[in-house]
C-alpha positions in Angstrom: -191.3 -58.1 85.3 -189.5 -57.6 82.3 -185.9 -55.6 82.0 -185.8 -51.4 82.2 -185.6 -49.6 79.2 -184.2 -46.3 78.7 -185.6 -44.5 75.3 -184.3 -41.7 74.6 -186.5 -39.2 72.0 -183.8 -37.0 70.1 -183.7 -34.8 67.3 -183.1 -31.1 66.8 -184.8 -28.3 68.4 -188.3 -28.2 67.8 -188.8 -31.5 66.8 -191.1 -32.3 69.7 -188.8 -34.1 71.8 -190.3 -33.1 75.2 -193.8 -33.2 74.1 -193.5 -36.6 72.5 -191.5 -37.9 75.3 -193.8 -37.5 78.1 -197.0 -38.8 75.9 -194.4 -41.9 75.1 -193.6 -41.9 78.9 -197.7 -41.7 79.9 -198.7 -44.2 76.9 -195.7 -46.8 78.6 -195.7 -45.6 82.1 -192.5 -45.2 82.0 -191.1 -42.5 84.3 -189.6 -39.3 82.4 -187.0 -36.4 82.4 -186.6 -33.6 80.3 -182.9 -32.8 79.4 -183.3 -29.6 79.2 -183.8 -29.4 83.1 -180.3 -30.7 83.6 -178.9 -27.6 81.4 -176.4 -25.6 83.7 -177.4 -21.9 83.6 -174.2 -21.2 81.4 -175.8 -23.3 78.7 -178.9 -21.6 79.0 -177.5 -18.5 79.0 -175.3 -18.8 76.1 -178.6 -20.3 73.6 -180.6 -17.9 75.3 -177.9 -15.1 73.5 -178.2 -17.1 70.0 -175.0 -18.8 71.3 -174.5 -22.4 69.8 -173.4 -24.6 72.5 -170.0 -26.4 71.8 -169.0 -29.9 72.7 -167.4 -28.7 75.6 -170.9 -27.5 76.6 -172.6 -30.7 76.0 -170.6 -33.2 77.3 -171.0 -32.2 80.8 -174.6 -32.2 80.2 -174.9 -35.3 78.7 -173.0 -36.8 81.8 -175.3 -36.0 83.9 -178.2 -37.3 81.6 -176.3 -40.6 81.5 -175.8 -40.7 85.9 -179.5 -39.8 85.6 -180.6 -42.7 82.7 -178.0 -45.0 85.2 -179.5 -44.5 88.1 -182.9 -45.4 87.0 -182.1 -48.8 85.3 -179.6 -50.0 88.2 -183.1 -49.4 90.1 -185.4 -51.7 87.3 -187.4 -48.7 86.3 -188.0 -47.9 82.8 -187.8 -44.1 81.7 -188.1 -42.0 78.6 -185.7 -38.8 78.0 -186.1 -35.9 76.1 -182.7 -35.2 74.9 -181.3 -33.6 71.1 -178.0 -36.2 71.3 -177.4 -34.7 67.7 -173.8 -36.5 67.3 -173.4 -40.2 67.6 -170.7 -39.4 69.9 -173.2 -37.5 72.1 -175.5 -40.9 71.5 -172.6 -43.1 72.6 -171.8 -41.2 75.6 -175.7 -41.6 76.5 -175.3 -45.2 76.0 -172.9 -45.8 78.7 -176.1 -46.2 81.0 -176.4 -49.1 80.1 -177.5 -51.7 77.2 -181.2 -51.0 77.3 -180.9 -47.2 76.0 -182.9 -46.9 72.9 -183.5 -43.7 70.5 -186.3 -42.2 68.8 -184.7 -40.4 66.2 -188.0 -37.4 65.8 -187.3 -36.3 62.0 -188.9 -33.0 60.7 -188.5 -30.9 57.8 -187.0 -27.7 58.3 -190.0 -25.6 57.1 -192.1 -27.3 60.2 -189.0 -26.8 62.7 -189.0 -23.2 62.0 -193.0 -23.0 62.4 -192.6 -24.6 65.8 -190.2 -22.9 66.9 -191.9 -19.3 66.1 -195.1 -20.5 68.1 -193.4 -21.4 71.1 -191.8 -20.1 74.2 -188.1 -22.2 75.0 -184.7 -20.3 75.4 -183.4 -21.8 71.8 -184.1 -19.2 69.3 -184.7 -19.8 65.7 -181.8 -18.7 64.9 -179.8 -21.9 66.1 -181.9 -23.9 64.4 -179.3 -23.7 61.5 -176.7 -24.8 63.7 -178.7 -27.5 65.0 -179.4 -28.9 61.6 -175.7 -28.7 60.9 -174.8 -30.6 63.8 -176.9 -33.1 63.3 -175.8 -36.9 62.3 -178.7 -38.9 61.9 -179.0 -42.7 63.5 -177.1 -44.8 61.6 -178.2 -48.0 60.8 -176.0 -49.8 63.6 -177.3 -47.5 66.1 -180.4 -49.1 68.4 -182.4 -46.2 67.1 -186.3 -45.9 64.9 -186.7 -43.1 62.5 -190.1 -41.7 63.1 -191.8 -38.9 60.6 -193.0 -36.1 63.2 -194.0 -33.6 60.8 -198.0 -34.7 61.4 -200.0 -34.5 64.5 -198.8 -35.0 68.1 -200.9 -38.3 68.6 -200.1 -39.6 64.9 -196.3 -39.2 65.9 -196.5 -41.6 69.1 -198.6 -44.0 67.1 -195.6 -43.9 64.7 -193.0 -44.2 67.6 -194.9 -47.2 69.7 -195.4 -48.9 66.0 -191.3 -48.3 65.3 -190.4 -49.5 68.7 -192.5 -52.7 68.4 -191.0 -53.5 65.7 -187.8 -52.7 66.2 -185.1 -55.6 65.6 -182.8 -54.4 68.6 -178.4 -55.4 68.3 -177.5 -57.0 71.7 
């Protein structure tokens, strides 16, 4: 049996995190969680208002993502996460599970974003999407993370992510 992985699909809202997590998680077996069931109500509350959450916000949320993405490895099962981890500090603080936590950093262009996010029903508003996008700080290169285009098609953008992960040249 090999080691657990933890891969954890991130990006801003709309971006087809949860969506392309759980066909990741299906097309591994991996088990999976959505981050946005670990949101406190105040969280929800506040987007649901057109609030942008703060780092005070966050960081107790990403905790418990982390005991979560913990627990699993110390138990040798793999799992994928649907989480936004938009700063590298929020990516580092998700990495304390463990050495074996991965990203999949789903980029989109802002016109598609906003398309997605008018055609669905989630408690972020399109009107955080700005703030999203400002708060973003893409992988950086020394981050164990792969890039993948998710503009296209649901099935083209897991092809993209298992091709990116197979290939991915991993630091220790």
């Amino acid at each position: 049996m090999s080691d657990p992985v933890m891969l954890v699909v991130m990006g801003v809202s709309g971006s087809g995190k949860s969506t392309i997590a759980r066909r990741l998680a299906e097309a591994l077996g991996y088990a999976f969680l959505d981050g946005d069931d670990l949101h406190p109500l105040a969280n929800v509350l506040k987007m649901s208002a057109g609030v942008p959450l703060e780092d005070s916000d966050r960081i107790p949320w990403l905790d418990t993502i982390a005991a979560w993405m913990q627990r699993e490895l110390a138990a040798g099962r793999s799992a994928v996460v649907a989480c936004s981890a938009l700063k590298r500090t929020y990516r580092e603080r998700l990495r304390q599970a463990g050495p074996a936590v991965r990203f999949v950093y789903l980029d989109v262009d802002h016109d598609e974003l906003a398309r997605r996010m008018r055609g669905r029903e989630h408690f972020m508003p399109l009107t955080l999407l700005g703030s999203q996008l400002a708060t973003l700080e893409e992988p950086d290169s020394d981050e164990p993370a792969v890039r993948v285009d998710a503009n296209g098609s649901i099935e083209a953008t897991v092809t993209r992510a298992l091709d990116g992960l197979a290939q991915q040249t991993l630091p220790p």
